[in-house]
NUDRENKOL-403547 format. One record per residue: residue number from 1; x, y, z of N, C-alpha, C in turn. Coordinates in steps of 0.02 Angstrom, whole numbers, always signed. Example, Ala and Ser with C-alpha at 12.3 -4.5 7.8 and 13.67 -1.06 7.14 Angstrom:
// residues 2
    n    n.c1    n.c2    n.c3   ca.c1   ca.c2   ca.c3    c.c1    c.c2    c.c3
    1    +660    -284    +390    +615    -225    +390    +660    -165    +390
    2    +642    -112    +354    +684     -53    +357    +645      +2    +394
This chain:
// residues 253
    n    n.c1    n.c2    n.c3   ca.c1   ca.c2   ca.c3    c.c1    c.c2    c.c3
    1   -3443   +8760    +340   -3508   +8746    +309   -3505   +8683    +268
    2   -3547   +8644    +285   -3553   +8574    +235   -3566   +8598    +169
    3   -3529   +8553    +124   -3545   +8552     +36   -3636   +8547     +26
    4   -3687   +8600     -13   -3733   +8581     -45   -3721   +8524     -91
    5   -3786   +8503     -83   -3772   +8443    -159   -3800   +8496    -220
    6   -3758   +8464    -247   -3761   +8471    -339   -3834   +8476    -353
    7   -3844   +8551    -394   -3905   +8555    -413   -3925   +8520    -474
    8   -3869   +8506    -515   -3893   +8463    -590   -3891   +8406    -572
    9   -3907   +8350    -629   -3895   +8284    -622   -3853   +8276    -683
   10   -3856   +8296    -725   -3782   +8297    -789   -3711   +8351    -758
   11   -3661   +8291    -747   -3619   +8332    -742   -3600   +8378    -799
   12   -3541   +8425    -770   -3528   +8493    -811   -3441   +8463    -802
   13   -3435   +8447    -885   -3335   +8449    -846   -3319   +8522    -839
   14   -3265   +8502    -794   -3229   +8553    -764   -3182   +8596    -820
   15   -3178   +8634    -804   -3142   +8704    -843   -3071   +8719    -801
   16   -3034   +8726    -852   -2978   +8762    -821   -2949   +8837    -857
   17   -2916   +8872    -839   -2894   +8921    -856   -2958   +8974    -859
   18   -2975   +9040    -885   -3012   +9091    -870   -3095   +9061    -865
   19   -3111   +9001    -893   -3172   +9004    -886   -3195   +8936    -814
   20   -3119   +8921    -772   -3145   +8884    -696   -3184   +8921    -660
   21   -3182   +9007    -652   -3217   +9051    -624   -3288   +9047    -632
   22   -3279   +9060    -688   -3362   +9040    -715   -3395   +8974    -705
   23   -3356   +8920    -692   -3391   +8860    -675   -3407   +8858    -619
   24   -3369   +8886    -596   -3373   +8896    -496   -3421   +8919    -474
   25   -3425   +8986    -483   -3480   +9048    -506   -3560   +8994    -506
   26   -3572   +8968    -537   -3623   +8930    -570   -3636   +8861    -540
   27   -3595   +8830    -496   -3583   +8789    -466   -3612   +8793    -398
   28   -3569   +8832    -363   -3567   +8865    -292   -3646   +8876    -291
   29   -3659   +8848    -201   -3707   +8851    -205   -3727   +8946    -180
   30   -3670   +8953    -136   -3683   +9039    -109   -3700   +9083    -178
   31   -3649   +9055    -229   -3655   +9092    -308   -3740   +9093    -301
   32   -3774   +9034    -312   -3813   +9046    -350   -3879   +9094    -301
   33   -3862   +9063    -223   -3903   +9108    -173   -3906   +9198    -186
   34   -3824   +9197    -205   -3817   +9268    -217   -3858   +9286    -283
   35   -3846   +9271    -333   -3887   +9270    -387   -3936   +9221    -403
   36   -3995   +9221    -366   -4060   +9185    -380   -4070   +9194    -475
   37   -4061   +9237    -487   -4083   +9242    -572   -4048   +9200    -637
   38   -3997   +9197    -617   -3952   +9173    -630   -3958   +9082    -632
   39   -3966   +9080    -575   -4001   +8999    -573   -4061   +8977    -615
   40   -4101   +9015    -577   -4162   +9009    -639   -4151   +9016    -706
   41   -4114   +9046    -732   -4103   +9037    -799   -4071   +8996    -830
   42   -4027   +8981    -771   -3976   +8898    -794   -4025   +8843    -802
   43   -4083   +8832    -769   -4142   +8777    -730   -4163   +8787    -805
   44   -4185   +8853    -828   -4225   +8858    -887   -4173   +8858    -946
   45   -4118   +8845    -963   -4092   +8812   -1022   -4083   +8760   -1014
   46   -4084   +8721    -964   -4064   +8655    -973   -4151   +8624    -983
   47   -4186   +8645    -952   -4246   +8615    -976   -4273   +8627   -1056
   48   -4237   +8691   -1073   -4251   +8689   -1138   -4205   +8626   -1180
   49   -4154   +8634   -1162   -4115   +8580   -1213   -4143   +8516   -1186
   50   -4176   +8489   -1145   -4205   +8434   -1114   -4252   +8415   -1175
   51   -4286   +8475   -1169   -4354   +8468   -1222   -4326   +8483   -1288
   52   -4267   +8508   -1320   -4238   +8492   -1384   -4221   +8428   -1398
   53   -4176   +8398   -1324   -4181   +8328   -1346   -4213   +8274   -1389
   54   -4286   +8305   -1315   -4338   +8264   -1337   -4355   +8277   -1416
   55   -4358   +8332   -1447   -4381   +8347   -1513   -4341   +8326   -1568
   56   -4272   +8322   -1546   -4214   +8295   -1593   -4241   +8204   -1617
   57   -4262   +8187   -1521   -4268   +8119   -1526   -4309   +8099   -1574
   58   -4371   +8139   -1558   -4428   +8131   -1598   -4424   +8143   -1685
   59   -4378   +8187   -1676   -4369   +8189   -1745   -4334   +8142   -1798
   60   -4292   +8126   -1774   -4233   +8075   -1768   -4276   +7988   -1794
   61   -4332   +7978   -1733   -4390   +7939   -1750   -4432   +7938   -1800
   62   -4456   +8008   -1821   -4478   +8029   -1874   -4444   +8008   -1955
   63   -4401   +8021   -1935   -4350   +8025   -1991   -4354   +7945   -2022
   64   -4318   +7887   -1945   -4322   +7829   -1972   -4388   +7794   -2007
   65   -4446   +7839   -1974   -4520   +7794   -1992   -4523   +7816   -2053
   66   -4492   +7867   -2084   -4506   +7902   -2158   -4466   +7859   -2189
   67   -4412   +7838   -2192   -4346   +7828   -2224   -4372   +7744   -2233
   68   -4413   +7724   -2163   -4433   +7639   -2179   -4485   +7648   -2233
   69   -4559   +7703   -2231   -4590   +7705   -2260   -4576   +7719   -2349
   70   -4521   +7747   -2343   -4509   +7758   -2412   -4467   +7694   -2476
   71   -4417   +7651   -2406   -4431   +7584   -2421   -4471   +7545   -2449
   72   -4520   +7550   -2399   -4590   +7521   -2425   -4615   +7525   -2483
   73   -4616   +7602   -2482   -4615   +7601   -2542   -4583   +7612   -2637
   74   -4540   +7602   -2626   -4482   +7572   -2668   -4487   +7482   -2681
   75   -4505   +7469   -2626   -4520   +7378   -2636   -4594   +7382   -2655
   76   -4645   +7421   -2657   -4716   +7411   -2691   -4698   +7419   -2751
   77   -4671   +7477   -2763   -4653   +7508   -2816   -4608   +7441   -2867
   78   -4559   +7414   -2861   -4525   +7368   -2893   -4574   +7289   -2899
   79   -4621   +7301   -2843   -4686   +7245   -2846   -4729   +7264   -2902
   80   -4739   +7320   -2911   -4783   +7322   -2943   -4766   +7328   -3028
   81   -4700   +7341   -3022   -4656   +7350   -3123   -4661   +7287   -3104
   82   -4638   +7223   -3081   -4641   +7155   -3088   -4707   +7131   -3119
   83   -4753   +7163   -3086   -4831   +7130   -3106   -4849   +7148   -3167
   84   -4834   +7212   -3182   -4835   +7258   -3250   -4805   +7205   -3317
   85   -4730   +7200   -3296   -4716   +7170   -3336   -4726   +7094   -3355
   86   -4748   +7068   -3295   -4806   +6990   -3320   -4869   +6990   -3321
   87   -4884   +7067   -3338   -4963   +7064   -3369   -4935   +7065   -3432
   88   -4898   +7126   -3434   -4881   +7137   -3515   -4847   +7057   -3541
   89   -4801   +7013   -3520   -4798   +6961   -3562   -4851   +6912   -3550
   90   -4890   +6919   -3524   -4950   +6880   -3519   -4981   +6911   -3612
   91   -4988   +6966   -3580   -5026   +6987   -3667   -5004   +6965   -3733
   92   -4937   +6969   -3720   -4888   +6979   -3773   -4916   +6890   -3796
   93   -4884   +6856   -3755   -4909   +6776   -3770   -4982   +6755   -3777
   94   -5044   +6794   -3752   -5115   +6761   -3786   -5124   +6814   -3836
   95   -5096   +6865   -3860   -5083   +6864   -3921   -5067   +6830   -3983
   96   -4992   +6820   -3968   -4957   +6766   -4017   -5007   +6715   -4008
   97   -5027   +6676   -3969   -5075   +6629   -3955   -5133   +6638   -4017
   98   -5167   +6694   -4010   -5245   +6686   -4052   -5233   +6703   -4110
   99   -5163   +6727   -4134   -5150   +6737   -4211   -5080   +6691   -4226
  100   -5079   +6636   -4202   -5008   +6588   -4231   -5055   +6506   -4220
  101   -5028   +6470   -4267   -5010   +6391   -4224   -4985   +6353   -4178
  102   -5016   +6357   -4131   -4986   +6309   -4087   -4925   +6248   -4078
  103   -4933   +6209   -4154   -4884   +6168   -4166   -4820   +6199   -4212
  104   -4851   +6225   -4253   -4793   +6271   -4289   -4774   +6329   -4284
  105   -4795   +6363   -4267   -4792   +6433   -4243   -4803   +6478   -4312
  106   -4830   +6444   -4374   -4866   +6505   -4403   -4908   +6542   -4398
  107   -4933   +6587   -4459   -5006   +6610   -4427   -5043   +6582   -4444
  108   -5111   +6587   -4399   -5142   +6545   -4410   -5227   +6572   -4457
  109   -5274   +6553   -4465   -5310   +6575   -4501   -5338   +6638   -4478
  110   -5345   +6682   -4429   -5382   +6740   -4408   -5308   +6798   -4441
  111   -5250   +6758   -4421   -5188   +6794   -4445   -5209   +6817   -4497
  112   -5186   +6743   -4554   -5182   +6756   -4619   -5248   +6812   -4664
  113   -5302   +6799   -4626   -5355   +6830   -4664   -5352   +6914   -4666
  114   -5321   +6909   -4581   -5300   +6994   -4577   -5265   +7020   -4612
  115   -5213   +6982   -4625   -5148   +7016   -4658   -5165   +7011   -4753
  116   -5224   +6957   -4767   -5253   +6962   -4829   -5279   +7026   -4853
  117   -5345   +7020   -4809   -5387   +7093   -4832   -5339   +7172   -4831
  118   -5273   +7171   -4804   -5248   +7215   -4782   -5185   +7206   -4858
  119   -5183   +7163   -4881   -5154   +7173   -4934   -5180   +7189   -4980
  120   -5234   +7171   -5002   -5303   +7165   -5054   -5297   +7248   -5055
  121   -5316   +7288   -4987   -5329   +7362   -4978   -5269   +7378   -5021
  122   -5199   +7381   -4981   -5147   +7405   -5010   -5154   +7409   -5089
  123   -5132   +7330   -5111   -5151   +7314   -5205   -5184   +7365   -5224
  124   -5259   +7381   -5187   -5300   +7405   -5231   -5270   +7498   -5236
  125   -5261   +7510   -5177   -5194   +7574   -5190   -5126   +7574   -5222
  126   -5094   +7563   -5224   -5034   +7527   -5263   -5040   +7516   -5312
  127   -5090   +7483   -5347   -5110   +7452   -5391   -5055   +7390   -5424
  128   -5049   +7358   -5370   -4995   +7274   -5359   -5016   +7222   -5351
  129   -4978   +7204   -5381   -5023   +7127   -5372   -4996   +7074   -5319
  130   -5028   +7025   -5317   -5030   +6986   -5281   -5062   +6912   -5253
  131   -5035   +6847   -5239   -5066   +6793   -5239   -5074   +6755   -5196
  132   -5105   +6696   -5197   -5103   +6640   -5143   -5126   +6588   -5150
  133   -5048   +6566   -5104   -5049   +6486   -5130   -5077   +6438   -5075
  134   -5125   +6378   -5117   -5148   +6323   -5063   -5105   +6270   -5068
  135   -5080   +6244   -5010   -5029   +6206   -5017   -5055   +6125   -4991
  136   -5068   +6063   -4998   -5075   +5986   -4965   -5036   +5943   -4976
  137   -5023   +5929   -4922   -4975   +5868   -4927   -4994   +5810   -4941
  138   -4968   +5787   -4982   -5020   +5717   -5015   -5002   +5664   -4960
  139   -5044   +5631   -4938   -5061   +5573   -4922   -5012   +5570   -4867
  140   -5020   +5614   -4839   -5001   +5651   -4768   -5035   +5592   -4703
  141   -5102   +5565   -4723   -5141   +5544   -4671   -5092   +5461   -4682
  142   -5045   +5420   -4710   -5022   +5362   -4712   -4979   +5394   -4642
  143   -4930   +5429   -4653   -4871   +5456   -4592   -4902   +5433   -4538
  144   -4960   +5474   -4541   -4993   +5490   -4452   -5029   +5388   -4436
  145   -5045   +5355   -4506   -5057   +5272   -4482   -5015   +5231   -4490
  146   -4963   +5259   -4497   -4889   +5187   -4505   -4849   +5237   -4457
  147   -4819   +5283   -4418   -4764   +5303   -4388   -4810   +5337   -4331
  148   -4854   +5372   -4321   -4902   +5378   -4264   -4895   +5450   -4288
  149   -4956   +5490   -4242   -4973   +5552   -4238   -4889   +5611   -4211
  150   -4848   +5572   -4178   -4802   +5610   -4163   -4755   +5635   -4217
  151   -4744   +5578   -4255   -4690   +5589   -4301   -4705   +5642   -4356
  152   -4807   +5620   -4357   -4851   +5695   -4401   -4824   +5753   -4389
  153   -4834   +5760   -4320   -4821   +5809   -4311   -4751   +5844   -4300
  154   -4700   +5823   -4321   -4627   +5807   -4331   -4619   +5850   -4381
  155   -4664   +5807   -4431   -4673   +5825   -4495   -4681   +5883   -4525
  156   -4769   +5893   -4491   -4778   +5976   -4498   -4742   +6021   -4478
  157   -4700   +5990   -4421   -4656   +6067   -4409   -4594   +6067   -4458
  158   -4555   +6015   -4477   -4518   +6028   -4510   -4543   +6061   -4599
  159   -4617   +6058   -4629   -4620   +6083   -4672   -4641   +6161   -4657
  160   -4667   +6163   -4592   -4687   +6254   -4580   -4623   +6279   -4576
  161   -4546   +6253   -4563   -4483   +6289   -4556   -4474   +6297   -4635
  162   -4478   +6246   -4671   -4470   +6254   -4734   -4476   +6299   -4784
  163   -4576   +6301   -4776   -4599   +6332   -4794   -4585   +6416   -4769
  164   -4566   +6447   -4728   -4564   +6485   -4710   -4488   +6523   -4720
  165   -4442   +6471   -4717   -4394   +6489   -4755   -4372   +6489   -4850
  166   -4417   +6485   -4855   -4426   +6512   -4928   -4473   +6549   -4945
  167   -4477   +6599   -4911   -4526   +6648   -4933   -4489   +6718   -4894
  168   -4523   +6787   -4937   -4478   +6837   -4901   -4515   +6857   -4852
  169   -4486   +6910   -4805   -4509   +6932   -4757   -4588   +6961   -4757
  170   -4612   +6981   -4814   -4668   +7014   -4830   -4733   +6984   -4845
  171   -4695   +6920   -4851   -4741   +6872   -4862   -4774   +6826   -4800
  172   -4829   +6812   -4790   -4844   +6747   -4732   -4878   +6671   -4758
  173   -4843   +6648   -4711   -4833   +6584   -4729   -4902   +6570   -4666
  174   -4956   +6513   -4683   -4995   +6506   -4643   -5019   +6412   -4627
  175   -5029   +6395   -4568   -5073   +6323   -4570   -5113   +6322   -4556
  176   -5154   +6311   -4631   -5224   +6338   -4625   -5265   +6285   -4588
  177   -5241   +6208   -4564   -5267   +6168   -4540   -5254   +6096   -4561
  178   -5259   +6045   -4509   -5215   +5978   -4529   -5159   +5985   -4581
  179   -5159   +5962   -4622   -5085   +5958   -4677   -5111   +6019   -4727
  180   -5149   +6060   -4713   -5166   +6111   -4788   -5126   +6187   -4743
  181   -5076   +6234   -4792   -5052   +6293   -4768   -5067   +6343   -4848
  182   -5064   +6380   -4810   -5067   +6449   -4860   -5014   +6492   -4872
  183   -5001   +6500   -4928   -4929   +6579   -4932   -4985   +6638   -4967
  184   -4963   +6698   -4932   -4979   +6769   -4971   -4900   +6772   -4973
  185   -4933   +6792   -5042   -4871   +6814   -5073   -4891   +6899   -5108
  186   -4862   +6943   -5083   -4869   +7018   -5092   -4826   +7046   -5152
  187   -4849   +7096   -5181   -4786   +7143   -5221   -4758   +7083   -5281
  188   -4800   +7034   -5325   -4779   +7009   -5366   -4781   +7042   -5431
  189   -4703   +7060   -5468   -4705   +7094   -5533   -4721   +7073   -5579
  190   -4718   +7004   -5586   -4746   +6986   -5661   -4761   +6901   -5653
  191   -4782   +6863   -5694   -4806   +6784   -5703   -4720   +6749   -5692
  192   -4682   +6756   -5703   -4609   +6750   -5703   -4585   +6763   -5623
  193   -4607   +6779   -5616   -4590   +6787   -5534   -4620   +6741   -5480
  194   -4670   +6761   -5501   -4747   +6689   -5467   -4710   +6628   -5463
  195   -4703   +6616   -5539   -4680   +6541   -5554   -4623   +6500   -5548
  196   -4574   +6556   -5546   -4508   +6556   -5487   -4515   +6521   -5429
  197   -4558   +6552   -5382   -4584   +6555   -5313   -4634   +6506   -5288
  198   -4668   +6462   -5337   -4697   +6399   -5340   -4648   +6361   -5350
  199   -4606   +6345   -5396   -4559   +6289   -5415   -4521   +6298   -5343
  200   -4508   +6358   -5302   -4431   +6364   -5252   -4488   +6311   -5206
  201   -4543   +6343   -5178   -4596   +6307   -5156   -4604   +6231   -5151
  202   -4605   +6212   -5198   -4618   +6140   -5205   -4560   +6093   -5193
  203   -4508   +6126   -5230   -4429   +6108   -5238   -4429   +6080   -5144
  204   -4431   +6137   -5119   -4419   +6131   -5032   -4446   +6078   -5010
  205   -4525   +6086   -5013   -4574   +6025   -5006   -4540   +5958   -5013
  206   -4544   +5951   -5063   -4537   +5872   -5075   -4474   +5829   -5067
  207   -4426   +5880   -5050   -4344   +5856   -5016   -4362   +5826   -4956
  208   -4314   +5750   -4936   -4343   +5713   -4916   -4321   +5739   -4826
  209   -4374   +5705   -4788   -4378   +5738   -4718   -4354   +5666   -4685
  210   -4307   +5704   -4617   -4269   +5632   -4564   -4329   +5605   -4512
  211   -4322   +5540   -4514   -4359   +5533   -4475   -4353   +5456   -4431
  212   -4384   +5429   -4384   -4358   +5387   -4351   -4333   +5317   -4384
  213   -4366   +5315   -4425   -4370   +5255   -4482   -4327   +5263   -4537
  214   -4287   +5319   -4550   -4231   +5362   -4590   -4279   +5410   -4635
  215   -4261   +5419   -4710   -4303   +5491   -4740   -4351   +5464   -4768
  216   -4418   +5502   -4757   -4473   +5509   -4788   -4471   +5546   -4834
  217   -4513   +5546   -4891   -4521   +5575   -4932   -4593   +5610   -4945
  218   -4619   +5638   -4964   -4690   +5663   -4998   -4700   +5714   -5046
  219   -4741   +5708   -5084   -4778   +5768   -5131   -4827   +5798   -5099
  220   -4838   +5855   -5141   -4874   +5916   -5113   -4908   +5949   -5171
  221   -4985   +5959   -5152   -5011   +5975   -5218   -5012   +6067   -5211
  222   -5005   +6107   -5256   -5011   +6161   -5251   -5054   +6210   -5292
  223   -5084   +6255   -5273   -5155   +6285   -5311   -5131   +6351   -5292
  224   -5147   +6399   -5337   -5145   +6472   -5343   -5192   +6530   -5364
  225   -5196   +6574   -5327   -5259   +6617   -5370   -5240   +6694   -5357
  226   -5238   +6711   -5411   -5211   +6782   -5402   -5270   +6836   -5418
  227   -5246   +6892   -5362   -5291   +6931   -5349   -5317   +6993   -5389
  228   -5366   +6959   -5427   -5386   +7038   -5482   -5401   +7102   -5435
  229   -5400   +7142   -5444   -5406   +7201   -5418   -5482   +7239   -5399
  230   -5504   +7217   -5356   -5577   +7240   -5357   -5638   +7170   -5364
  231   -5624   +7129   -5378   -5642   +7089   -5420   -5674   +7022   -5372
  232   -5637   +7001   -5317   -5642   +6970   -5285   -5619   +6975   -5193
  233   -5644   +6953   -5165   -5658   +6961   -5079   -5599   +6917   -5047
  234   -5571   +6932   -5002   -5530   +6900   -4971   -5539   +6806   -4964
  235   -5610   +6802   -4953   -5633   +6699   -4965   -5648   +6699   -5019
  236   -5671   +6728   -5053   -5677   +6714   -5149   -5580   +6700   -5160
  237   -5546   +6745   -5126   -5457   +6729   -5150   -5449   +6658   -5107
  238   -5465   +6628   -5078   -5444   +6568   -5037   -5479   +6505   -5066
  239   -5549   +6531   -5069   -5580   +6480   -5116   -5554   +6445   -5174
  240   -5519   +6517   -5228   -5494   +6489   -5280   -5427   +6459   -5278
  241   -5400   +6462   -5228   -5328   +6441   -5237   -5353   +6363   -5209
  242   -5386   +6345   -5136   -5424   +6307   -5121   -5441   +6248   -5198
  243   -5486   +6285   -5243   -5507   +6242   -5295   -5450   +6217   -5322
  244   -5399   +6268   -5349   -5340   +6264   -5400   -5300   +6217   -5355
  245   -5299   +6197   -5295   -5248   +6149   -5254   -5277   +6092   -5284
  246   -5372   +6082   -5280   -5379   +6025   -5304   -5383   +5990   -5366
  247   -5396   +6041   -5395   -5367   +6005   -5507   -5301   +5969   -5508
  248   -5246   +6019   -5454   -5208   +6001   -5454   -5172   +5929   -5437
  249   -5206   +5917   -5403   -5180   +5836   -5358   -5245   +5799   -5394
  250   -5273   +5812   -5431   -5333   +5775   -5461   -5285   +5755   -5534
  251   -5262   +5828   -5569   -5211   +5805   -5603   -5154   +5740   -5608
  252   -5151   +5721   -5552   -5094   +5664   -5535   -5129   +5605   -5549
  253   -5184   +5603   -5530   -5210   +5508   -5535   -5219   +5507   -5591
């Protein structure tokens, strides 16, 4: 009798020892004539694992489109803390922006006024006192027509470092505009203390500043008005220190 051909198309390796019978068995084509049922059931597991394949495959596919998608999103995700965090320093900087100076980096007048009325409140709880000083640099406007607008502004920054380093943390140092700045000065105990803190003030000021031409020098007129308790409004306190700057440098001629 001629060999049937092979009913599978995946071979089956061969077996040796008790289970070659069984391969034979399953092989043979008379086997399977003799047992028709037998075949068919072989036909029907292999088509099942055919179609597990397929489901493994599919799954398998599944798996990668999840595993890319979850990529995805992990990189939106890290896109989007990026954006977060240059909105947030976006804020952070037109912040500092609408309450500092531009050239000096103090505060600037919307600052200072805030942090005024907010002391004024405190004082008036506390019951502490507290002052503020108008500060001008005399004859500030020669700098900016014999050495030019740059070196001015040289200038001002080196007196806003100044100024700002002589004063404590509690205190703000402000440019209130061209060569005129403001100090609040908070939590002052007595006239002896004030007057301390004007002389350290001025002392700073008028030490002479480097500059392209070697050291400049200048005076600085200074005005003070301290805050009665109830008594007066945050621009009534600016006003008077404002006035008291100018007796002051009126004093000199």
């Amino acid at each position: 009798m001629k060999n049937e051909p092979t009913l599978f198309l995946n071979p089956i390796p061969a077996l040796s020892g008790p289970d070659a019978s069984v391969t034979r068995h399953w092989l043979e084509p008379d086997s399977c004539c003799a047992a028709p049922g037998k075949c068919e059931q072989l036909h029907q597991n292999f088509a099942e694992i055919a179609e597990l394949q397929k489901a493994l495959a599919l799954s398998q596919q599944q798996l990668a489109d999840a595993r890319r998608q979850v990529e995805s999103l992990h990189a939106d995700r890290a896109e989007l803390n990026q954006q977060l965090r240059e909105v947030g320093e976006n804020y952070r900087q037109a912040l500092h922006a609408a309450h500092h100076d531009a050239l000096t980096g103090l505060a600037n007048r919307t600052l200072l006024q805030d942090r005024l009325r907010q002391a004024m409140a405190l004082a008036n709880r506390q019951q502490s006192h507290l002052a503020l000083l108008f500060i001008d640099l005399d004859d500030f406007k020669a700098v900016n027509d014999t050495l030019g607008h740059a070196a001015g502004d040289r200038l001002l920054s080196d007196v806003a470092s100044r100024l700002q380093a002589c004063i404590r943390n509690c205190d703000t140092a402000c440019r209130y505009g061209g060569d005129e700045f403001l100090v609040l000065l908070t939590d002052i105990e007595n006239s002896n203390q004030l007057s301390a803190v004007i002389d350290k003030v001025y002392e700073t000021l008028i030490a002479p500043y480097a500059s392209a031409i070697g050291y400049l020098t200048l005076d600085v007129s200074i005005g003070t008005a301290i805050y009665r308790r109830g008594k007066q409004s945050w621009d009534d306190l600016i006003r008077q220190a404002d006035q008291a700057m100018y007796r002051t440098k009126a004093a000199k001629v």
